[in-house]
N, C-alpha and C positions, 0 to 999 in steps of 0.2 A: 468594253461596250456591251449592253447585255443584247440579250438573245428577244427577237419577236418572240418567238417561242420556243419551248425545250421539251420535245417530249422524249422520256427515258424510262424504257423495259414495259410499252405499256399494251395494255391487252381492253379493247373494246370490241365488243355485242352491237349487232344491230338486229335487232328482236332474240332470234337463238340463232344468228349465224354470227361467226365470230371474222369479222374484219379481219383487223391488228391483234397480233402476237406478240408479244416483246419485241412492240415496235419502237421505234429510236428515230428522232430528226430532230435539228435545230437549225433555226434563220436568224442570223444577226441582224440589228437593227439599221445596218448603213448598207445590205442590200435590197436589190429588186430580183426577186427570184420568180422562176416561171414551175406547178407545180403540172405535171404532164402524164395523163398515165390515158388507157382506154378505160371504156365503162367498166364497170365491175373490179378499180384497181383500190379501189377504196378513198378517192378525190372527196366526193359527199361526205363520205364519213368524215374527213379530216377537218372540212367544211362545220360540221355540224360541232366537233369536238372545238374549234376556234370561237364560234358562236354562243357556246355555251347548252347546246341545245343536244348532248350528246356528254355523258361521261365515262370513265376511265375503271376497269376493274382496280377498285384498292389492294395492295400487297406493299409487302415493304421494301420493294426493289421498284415499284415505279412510281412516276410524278408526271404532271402537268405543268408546266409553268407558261406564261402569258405576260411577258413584259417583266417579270421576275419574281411574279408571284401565283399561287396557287390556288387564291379564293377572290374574286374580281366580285365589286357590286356591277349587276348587267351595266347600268346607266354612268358610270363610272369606264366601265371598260371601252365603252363608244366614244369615247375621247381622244384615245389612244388605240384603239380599230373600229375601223368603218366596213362594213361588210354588204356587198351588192353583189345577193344571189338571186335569181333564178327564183328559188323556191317562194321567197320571196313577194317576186312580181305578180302573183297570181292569188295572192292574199287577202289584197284591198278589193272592196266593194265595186261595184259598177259606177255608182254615184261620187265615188270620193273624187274630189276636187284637187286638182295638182296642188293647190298650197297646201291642203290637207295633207296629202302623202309627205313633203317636206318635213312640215311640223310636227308630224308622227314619226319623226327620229328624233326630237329631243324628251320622249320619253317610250321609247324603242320597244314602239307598239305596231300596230299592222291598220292604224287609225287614230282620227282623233274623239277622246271622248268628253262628255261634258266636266267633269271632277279636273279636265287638265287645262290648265292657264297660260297661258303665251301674253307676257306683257311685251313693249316695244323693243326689248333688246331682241329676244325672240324673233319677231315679227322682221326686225333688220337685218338679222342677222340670215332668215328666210328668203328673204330679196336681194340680199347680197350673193350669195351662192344662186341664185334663179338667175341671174342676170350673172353671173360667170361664167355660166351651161348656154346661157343663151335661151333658155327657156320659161324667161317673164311672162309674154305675150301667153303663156300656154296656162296661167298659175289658176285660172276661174275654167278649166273647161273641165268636163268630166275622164277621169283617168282612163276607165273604159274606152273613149273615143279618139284616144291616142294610138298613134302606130309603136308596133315594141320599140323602137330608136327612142320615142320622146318617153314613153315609160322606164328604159334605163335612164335617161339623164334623171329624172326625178327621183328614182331611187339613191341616184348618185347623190344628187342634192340632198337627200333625205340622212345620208351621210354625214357628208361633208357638211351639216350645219353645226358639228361639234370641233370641227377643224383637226382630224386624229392627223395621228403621225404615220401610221399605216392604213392603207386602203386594204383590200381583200377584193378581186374582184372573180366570181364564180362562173366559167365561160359566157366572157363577157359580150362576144359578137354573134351569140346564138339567137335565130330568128332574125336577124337582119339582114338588110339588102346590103348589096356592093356599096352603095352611097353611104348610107349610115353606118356600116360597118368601117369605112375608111373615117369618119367624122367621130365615130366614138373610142376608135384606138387613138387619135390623134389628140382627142382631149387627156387621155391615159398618159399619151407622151406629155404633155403640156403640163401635168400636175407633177410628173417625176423630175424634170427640168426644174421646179418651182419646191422644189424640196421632199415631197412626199416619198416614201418609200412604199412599191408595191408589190404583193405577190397576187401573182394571175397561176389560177387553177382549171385547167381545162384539156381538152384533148386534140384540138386545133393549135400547130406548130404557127399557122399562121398568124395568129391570136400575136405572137410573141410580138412586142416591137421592142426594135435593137437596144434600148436603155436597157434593158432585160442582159443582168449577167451571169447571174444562176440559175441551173434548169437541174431539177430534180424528176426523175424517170420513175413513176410506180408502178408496178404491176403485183399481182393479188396482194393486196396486202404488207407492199414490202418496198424498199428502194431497189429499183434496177443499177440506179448509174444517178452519180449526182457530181456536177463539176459546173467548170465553164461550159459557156452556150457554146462555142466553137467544139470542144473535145465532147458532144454528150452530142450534138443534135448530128449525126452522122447515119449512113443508110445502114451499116452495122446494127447498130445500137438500135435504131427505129422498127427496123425491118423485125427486129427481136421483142422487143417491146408489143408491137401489134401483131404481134404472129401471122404474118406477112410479108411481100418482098417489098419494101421502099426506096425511092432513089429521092436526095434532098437536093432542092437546089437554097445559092443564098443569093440575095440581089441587095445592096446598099441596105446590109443589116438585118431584112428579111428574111424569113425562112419558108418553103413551102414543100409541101410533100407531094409526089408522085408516083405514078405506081412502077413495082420495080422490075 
């Protein structure tokens, strides 16, 4: 089975600070992994290295691989990952129009511009995923005068109009209310039920829903702890992790943190 991805002995710069070190992680392709660390653990980076928007000091001990290979066409690799980050969301124009943002992932831009064509398969295939999120009714209003809830669903959509096989979701309940944060993990669950494999990258334990079997722990730069959800999300391990006291509770699958 190959690997989402393989990174082996590898060393990346983020301006002139140096993240990863002969850093090392692989995700098989038939989990859902959660990836968990506090700010400054190096989450973005790893983000940005999946993306493409971020590369690897060359040497002859390390590699990148991404579905099992090393050199991805960007519009190519959205096929086979969907990526709904944050950084993202704050890209598009004030003006752009929720089908706009959709349609601006089948050539995995931050807009739509004139030189790009959408004939009706396009166009269907737009409305199809709009009306899976629930978010038809929203597709003419200006993306600006959405609440952050219905601007993730459309980034999501703006995804998911390539049908990948991975999602990537970048702490995905950030900015939202209790309502929408319950309604957007719940679609999370609903696509991994329906096949999708995902990894969520964020620093809220709560974020996890129980489909979630793999939890990888980063801290500077590094793996703390990487196993099962049961053996990894422990007050141990937590409390160590955020240089802190933690106490975890679980409730039907959930996890949530407290102080310790």
């Amino acid at each position: 089975m190959k690997n989402i991805i393989e990174l082996k002995n590898i060393t990346v710069f983020q301006k002139r600070n140096r993240v990863f070190n002969d850093f090392s992680l692989s995700i098989k392709e038939n989990q859902n992994t959660v990836i968990l660390g506090p700010n400054g653990s190096g989450k973005t980076t790893l983000m940005k290295l999946l993306n493409r928007e971020l590369y690897i000091v060359e040497n002859e001990h390390s590699s990148i691989n991404i579905f099992g290979k090393n050199r991805w066409n960007i519009h190519e690799l959205r096929t086979f990952l969907g990526v709904i980050s944050q950084h993202l969301q704050y890209n598009y124009s004030n003006d752009a129009l929720g089908l706009y943002v959709v349609l601006s992932g089948f050539y995995a831009s931050d807009g739509i511009w004139q030189h790009q064509k959408f004939d009706s398969v396009k166009l269907d295939r737009a409305d199809k995923v709009m009306d899976l999120l629930g978010i038809s009714k929203l597709k003419n209003r200006q993306y600006a005068s959405m609440s952050t809830g219905e601007q993730r669903k459309f980034l999501l959509a703006r995804a998911l109009v390539h049908d990948p096989k991975v999602l990537v979701f970048d702490e995905p309940t950030s900015g939202l209310d209790l309502r929408a944060c319950f309604q957007y993990l719940e679609i999370i669950q609903e696509l991994m039920n329906t096949g999708k494999k995902v990894i969520l990258v964020t620093h809220h334990i709560h974020e996890i829903p129980p489909e979630i079997s793999r939890v990888i722990l980063l801290k500077e730069g590094r793996v703390f702890r990487d196993g099962e959800k049961e053996e990894v999300l422990t007050n141990k391990n937590l409390s160590r992790l955020f240089d802190c006291p933690i106490r975890v509770i679980e409730e039907n699958g959930y996890y949530q943190a407290l102080p310790g």
